[in-house]
ZAMARGU-4260 file (C-alpha; in steps of 0.2 Angstrom, whole numbers, plus 5000, padded with zeros to 4 digits):
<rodrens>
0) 5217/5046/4949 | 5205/5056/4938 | 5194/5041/4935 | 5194/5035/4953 | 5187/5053/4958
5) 5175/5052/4944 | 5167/5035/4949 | 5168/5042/4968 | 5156/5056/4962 | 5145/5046/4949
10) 5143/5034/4963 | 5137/5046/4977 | 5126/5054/4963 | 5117/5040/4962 | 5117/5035/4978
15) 5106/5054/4982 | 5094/5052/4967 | 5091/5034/4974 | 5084/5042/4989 | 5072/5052/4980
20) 5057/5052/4970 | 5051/5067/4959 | 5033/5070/4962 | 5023/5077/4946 | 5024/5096/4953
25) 5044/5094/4953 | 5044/5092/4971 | 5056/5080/4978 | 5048/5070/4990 | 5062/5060/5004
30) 5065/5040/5005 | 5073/5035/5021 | 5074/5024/5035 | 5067/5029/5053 | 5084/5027/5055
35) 5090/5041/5045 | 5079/5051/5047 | 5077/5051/5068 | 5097/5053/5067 | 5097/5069/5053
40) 5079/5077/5061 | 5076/5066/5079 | 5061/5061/5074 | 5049/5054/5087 | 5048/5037/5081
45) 5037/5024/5092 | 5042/5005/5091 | 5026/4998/5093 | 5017/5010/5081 | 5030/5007/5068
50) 5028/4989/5069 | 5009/4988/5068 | 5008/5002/5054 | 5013/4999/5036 | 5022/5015/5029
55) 5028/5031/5041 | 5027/5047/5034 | 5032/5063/5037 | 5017/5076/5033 | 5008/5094/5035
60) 4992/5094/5033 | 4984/5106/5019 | 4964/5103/5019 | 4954/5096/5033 | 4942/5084/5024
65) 4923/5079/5026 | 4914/5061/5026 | 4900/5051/5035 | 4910/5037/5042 | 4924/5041/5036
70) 4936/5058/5034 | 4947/5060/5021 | 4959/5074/5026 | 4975/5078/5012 | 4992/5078/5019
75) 5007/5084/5009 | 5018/5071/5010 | 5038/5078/5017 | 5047/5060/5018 | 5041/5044/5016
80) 5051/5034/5032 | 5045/5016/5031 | 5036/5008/5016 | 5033/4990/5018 | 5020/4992/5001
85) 5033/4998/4992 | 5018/5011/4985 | 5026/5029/4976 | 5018/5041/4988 | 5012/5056/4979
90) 5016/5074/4984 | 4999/5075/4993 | 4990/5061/4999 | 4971/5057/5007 | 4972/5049/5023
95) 4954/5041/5030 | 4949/5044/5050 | 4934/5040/5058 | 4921/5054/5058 | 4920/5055/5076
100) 4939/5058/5079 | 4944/5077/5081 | 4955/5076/5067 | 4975/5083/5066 | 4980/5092/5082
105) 4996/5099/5074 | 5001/5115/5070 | 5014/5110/5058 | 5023/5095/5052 | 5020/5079/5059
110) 5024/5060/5059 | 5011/5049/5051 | 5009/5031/5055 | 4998/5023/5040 | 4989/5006/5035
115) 4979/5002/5020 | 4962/5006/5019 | 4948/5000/5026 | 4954/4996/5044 | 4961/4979/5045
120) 4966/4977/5026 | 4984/4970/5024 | 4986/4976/5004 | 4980/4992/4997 | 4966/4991/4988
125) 4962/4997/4969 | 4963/5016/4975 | 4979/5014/4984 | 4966/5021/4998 | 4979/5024/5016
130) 4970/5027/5035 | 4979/5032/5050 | 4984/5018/5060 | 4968/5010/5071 | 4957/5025/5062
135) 4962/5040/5074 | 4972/5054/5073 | 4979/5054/5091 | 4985/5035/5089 | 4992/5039/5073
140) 5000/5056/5074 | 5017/5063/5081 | 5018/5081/5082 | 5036/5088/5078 | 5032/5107/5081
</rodrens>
């Protein structure tokens, strides 16, 4: 009976730090499904966006970026909800957006639909560069506060 409750909690162990990844600061940075993650946090998930994009994440942004054409804001990244790349998200991330677009309208955290960089690209490239699905923030972003 000892062993079976010993292989029960080695088993749900590894089943937790499965769904984690350390980032280099020591943060643990989430790996779920929409799924999961809308039941645990009902997240906003939109069908249509999720298809078309190639990784959801969840984020809060920490510095508004600057750029000609392009806008590189950094987002911390909370939870990684869909990763078709199979890329390791760092703990903070830049995301492109066309100049032109006002940029994050969220106060808090937020849902991130994401493709890779440039527009249109179906692989990331040798910078692992992400933009926000179709380039602009309103497309691309669910608020959650």
């Amino acid at each position: 009976m000892k062993s079976i409750n010993m292989l029960l909690i080695a088993c749900m162990f590894l089943a937790i730090s499965c769904n984690a990844q350390k980032s280099k600061s020591g943060k643990t940075i989430s790996y779920k499904t929409p799924n999961q993650e809308m039941q645990q946090q009902k997240l906003p998930i939109d069908a249509k966006k999720s298809e078309a994009a190639k990784a959801i994440i969840r984020a809060v942004l920490i510095h508004k970026g600057t750029g000609d054409k392009y806008i590189w804001d950094t987002v911390q990244v909370i939870a990684v909800l869909k990763n078709d790349l199979n890329f390791k998200f760092p703990e903070k991330l830049a995301v492109a957006r066309y100049s032109w677009d006002e940029g994050f309208k969220c106060p808090g955290e937020f849902v991130l639909y994401l493709n890779p960089y440039p527009l249109g690209a179906q692989e990331l490239n040798e910078d692992n560069a992400w933009m926000r699905l179709g380039g602009k923030s309103e497309e691309a972003t669910a608020c959650l506060e």
